[in-house]
C-alpha positions as CSV (number, residue, x, y, z in Angstrom):
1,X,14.3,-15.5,0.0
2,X,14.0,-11.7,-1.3
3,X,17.0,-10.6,-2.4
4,X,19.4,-8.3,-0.4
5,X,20.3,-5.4,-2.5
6,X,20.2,-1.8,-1.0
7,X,20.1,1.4,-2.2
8,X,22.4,4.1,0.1
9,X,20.0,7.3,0.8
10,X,21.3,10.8,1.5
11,X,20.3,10.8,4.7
12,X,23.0,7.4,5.1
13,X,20.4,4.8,5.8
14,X,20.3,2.0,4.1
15,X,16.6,1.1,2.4
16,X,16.1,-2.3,1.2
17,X,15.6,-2.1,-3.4
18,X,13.1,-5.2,-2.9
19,X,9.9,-4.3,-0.8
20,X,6.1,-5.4,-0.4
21,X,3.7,-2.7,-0.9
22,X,0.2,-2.8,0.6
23,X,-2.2,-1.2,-1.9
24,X,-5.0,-2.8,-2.6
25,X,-4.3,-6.0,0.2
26,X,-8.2,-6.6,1.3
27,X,-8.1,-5.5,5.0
28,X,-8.8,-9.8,6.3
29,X,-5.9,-10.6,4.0
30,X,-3.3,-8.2,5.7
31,X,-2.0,-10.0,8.3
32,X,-1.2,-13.5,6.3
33,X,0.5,-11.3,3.7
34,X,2.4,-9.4,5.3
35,X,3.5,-12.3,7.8
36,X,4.1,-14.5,4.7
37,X,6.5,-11.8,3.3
38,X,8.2,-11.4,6.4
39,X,8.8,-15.5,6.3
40,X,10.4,-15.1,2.8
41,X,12.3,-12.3,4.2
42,X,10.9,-9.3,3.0
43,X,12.2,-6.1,5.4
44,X,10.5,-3.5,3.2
45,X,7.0,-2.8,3.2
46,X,5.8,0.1,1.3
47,X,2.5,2.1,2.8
48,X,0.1,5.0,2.0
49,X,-2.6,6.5,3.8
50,X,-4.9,6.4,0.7
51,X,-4.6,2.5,0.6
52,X,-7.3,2.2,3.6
53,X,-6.0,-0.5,5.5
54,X,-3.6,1.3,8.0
55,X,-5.1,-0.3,11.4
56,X,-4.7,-3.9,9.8
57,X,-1.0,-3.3,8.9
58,X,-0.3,-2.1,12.1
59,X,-2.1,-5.2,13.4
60,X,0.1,-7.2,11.4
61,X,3.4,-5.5,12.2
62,X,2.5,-5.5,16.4
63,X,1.8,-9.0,16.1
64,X,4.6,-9.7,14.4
65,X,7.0,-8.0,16.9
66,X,4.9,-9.7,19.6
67,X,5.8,-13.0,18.1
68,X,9.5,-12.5,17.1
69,X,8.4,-13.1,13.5
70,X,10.4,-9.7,13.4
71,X,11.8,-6.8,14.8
72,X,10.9,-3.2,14.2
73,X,14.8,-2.3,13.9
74,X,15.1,-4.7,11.6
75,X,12.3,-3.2,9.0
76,X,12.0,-0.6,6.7
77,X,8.8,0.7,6.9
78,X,7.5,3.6,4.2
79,X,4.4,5.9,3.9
80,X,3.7,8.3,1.9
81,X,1.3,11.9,2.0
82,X,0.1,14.6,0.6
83,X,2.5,17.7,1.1
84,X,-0.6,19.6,2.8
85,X,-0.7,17.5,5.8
86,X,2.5,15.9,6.2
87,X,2.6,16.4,9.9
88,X,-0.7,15.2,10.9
89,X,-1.0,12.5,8.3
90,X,2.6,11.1,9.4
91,X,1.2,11.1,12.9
92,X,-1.9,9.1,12.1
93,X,0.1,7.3,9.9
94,X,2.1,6.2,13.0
95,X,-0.5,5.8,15.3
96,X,-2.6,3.5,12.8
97,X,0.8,1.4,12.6
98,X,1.7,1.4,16.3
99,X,4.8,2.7,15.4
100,X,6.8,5.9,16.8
101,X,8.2,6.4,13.2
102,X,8.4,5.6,10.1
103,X,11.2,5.4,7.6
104,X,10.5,9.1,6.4
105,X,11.7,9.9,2.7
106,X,10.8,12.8,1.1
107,X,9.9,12.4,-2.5
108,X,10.0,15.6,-3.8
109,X,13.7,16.7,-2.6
110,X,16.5,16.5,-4.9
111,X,18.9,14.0,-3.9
């Protein structure tokens, strides 16, 4: 089991200081991983446009709320863009990974 720990944001969420990040997961290897971490009790997962495998992760997470593996709520979900096209890359972020939102933190501001 992943351990529990949080870190307290500005913004008062909550974000989970142990998450699974996607880079480099081969696109037919997705799905298992990210299930398999969700098993062990992972609630982070940690995304980027530039990683290339945005429509598999979304298919991962939708069938996973499909299932009851897990539930959006329940999940912290992060990407991350260039500065230049944070509004349309946040939207095809979310569409890519059938999600209205994402867990949005913006790296650059002081906290």
């Amino acid at each position: 089991m992943v351990a529990t720990a949080v870190l307290s944001l500005s913004s008062g969420h909550q974000m989970p200081a142990v998450g699974l990040g996607v880079w480099r997961m081969a696109s037919p290897a997705v799905r298992g991983l990210i299930h398999s971490a969700l098993r062990a009790g992972y609630s982070h997962f940690d995304h980027a446009a530039d990683y290339q495998n945005e429509a598999e992760v979304g298919d991962a997470l939708a069938k996973a709320f499909e299932t009851g593996l897990a539930k959006r709520e329940d999940l912290f979900i992060t990407t991350k863009v260039h500065i230049w096209t944070v509004i349309v890359q946040i939207r095809k972020n979310c569409c890519f990974l059938r999600l209205e939102m994402t867990s949005q933190l913006p790296l650059w501001a002081r906290t």
